[in-house]
C-alpha positions as a printed NumPy array, in Angstrom:
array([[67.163, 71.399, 37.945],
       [70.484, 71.016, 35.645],
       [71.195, 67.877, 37.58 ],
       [67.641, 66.041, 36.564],
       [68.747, 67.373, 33.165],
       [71.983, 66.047, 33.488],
       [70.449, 62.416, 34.683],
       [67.772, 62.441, 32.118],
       [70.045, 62.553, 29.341],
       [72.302, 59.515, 30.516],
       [72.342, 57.071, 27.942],
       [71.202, 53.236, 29.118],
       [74.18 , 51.012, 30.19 ],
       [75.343, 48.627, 27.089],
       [73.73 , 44.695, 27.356],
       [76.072, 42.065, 28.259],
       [76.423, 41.342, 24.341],
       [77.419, 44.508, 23.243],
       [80.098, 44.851, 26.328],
       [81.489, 41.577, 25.061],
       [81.155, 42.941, 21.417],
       [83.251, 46.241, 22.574],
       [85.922, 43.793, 24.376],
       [86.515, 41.882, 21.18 ],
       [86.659, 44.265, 18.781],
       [89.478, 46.315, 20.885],
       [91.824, 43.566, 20.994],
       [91.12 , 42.756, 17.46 ],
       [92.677, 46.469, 17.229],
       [95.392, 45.75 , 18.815],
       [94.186, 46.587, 22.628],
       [94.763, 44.865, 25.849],
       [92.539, 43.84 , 28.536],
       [94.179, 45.362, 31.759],
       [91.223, 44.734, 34.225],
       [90.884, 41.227, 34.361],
       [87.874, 41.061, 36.767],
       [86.256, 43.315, 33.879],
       [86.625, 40.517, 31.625],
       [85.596, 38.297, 34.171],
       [82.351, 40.066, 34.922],
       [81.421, 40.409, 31.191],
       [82.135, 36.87 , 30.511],
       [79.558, 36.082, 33.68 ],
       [77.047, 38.067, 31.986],
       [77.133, 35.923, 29.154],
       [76.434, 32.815, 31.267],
       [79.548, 31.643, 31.057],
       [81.543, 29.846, 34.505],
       [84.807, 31.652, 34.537],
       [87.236, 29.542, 37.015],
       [89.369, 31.604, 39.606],
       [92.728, 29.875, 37.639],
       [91.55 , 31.006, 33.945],
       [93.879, 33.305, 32.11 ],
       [92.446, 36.112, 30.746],
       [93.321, 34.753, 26.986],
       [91.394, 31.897, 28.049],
       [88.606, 33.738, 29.153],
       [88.582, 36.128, 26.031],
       [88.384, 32.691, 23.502],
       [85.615, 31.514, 25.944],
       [83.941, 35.25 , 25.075],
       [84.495, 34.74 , 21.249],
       [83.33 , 31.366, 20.864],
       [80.036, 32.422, 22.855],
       [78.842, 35.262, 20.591],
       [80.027, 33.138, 17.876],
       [77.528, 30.457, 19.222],
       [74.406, 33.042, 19.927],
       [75.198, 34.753, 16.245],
       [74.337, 31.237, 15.059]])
């Protein structure tokens, strides 16, 4: 019973957009991305191609300029 409890009160996983949102907003504080597949993957979400050679600054621009883009 305390388990179904436990599961019911899990809150729904965060949308692509508000991952990327999260991402951004760390660095801006002065955070580093240390998982670069995460970045990958969240940068996939938003639709974006993410080459195998990208740096992970690359890939974090790529991020910015997209929710720039869908803010528009």
């Amino acid at each position: 019973l305390w388990f179904k409890r436990w599961l019911a009160r899990r809150r729904p996983a965060p949308s692509e957009r508000q991952q990327a949102q999260a991402l951004i907003a760390a660095i801006d504080r002065g955070g580093l991305p240390l998982n670069p597949a995460r970045v990958n993957q969240i940068a996939r979400g938003l639709g974006l191609e993410v080459s195998r050679h990208a740096t992970v600054g690359e890939t974090v621009e790529r991020i910015r300029h997209a929710l720039v883009r869908s803010a528009a």
